[in-house]
C-alpha positions as CSV (number, residue, x, y, z in Angstrom):
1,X,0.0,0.0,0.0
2,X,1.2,3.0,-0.9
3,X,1.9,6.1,1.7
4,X,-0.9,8.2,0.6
5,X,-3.2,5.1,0.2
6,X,-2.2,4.3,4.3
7,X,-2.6,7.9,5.6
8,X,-6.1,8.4,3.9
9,X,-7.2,5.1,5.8
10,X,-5.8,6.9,8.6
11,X,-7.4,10.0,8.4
12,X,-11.1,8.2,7.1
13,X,-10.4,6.0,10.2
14,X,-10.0,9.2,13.2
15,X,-13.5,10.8,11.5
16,X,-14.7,7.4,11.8
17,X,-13.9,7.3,15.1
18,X,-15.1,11.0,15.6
19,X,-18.3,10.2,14.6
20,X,-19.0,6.8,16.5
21,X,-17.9,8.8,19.7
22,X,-21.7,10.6,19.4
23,X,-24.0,7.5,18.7
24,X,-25.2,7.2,21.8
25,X,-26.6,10.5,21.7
26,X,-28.4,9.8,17.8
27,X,-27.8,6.6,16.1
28,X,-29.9,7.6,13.5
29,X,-27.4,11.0,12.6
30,X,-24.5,8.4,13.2
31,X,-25.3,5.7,10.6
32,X,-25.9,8.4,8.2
33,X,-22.4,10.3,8.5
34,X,-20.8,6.9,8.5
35,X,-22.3,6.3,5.6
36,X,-21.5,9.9,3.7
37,X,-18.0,9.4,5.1
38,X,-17.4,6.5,3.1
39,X,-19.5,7.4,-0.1
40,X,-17.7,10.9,0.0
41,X,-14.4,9.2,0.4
42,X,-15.0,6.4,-1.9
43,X,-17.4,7.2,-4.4
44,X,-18.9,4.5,-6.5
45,X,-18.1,2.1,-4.1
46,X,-20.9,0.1,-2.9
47,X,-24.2,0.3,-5.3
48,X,-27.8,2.0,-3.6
49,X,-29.1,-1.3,-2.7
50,X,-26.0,-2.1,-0.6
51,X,-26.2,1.7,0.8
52,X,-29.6,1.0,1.9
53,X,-28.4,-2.7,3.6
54,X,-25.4,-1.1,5.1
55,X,-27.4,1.3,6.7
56,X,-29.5,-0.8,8.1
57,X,-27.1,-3.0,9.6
58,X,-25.2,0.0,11.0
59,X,-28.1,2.0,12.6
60,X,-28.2,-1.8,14.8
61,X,-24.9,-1.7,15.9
62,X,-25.4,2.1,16.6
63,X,-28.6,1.6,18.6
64,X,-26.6,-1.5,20.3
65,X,-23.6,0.9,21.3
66,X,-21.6,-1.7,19.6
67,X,-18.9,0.9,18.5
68,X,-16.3,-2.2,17.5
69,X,-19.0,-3.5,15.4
70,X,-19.9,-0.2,13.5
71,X,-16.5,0.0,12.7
72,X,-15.6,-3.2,11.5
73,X,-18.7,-2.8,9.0
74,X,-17.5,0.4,8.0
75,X,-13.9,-1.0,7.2
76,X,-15.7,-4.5,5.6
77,X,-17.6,-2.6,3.6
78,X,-15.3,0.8,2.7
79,X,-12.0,-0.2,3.5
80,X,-11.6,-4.2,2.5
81,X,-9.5,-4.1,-0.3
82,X,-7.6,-1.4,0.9
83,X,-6.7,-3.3,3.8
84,X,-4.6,-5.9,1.2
């Protein structure tokens, strides 16, 4: 991976970590900035349909307080082959 490649991850990972610091206070508003977040960082990435499932799998973990499980959706489904 190159440098750049490794410090955007790094930099999309802290404003991950930003934003799952507020989901107790509205998971709703949570699972949609995670979601911008990775559409504005990755456009074309993951199709409407999977938007709308990716969503709804992380407004559960965000209503759950499951902070290590919002995130490890957010890197599955943003960061995967990045992470190679």
């Amino acid at each position: 991976m190159l440098l750049e490649s490794k410090m955007k991850q790094v930099a999309i990972m802290a404003a991950v970590d930003v934003r799952l610091k507020k989901m107790k206070y509205s998971p709703e508003r949570c699972s949609r900035n995670l979601l911008e977040l990775g559409l504005t960082a990755f456009p074309g990435k993951i199709s409407k349909q999977e938007q709308a499932v990716f969503l709804e799998h992380l407004l559960k973990y965000c209503k759950d307080g499951d902070i290590p499980g919002a995130k490890g959706l957010f890197i599955y489904t943003f960061l995967k082959e990045q992470a190679n």
